[in-house]
C-alpha positions as CSV (number, residue, x, y, z in Angstrom):
1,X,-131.2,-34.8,-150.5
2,X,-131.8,-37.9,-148.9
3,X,-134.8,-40.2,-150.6
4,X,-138.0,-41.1,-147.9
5,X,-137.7,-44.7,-149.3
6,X,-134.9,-47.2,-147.5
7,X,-133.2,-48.8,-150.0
8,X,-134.1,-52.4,-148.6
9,X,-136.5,-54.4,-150.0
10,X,-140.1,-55.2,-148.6
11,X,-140.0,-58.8,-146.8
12,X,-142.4,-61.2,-146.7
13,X,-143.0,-60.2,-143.2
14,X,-143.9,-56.5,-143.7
15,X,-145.8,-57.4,-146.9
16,X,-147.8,-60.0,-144.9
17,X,-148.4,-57.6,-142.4
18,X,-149.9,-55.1,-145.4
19,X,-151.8,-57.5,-146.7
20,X,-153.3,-58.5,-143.1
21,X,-154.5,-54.3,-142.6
22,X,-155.5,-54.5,-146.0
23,X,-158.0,-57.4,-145.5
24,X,-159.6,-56.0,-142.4
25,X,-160.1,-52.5,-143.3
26,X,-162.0,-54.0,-146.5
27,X,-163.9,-56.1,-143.9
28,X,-164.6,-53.1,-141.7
29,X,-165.4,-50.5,-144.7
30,X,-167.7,-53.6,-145.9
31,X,-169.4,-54.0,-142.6
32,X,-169.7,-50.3,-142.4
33,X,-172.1,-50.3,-145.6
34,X,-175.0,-51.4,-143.2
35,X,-174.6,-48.1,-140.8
36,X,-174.9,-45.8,-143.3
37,X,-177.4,-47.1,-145.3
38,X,-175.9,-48.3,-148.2
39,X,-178.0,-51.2,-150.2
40,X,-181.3,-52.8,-149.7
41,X,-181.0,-55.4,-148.3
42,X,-181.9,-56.1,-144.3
43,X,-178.7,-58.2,-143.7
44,X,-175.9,-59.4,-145.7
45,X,-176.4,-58.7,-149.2
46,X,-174.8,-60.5,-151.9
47,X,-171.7,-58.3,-153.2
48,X,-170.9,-57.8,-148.7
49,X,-170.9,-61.5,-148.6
50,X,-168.5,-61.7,-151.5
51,X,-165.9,-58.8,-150.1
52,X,-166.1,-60.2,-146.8
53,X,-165.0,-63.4,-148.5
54,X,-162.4,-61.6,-150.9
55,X,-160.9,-59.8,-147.6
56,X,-161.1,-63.0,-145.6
57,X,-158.7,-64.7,-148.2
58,X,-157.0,-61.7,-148.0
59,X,-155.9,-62.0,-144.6
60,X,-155.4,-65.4,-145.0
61,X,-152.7,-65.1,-147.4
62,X,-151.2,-62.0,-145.4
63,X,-151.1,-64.7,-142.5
64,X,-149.1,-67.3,-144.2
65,X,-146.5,-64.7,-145.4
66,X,-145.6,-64.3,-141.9
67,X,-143.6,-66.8,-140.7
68,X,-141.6,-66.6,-143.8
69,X,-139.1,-64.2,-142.1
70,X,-137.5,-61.0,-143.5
71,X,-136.3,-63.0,-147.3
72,X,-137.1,-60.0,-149.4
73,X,-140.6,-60.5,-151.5
């Protein structure tokens, strides 16, 4: 039976590219938090500011993994 999984390694490319989706669905979950009500605070509170932050750097560092090519990470 064949396994699902390529025998290739991840590149930097396609874990940039991860990392990128993974920092934007945290922002959008985060921003989410105000349309359903979560917290008590009228804007921004304190911990959205911080995963907004966290995410940011996130995608950030999925960014620079980019243009590192297809070397395996």
């Amino acid at each position: 039976m064949p396994s699902m999984l390529s025998d290739r390694p991840l590149t930097k490319r396609q874990l940039g590219w991860l990392l990128v989706a993974a920092g934007l669905a945290a922002a959008v979950i985060s921003l989410a938090a105000d349309l359903v009500g979560a917290g008590q605070f009228g804007g921004l509170g304190p911990a959205q500011q911080q995963a907004l932050l966290a995410s940011g750097a996130l995608i950030l560092f999925g960014l620079s993994l980019l243009p590192l090519g297809d070397r395996p990470a």
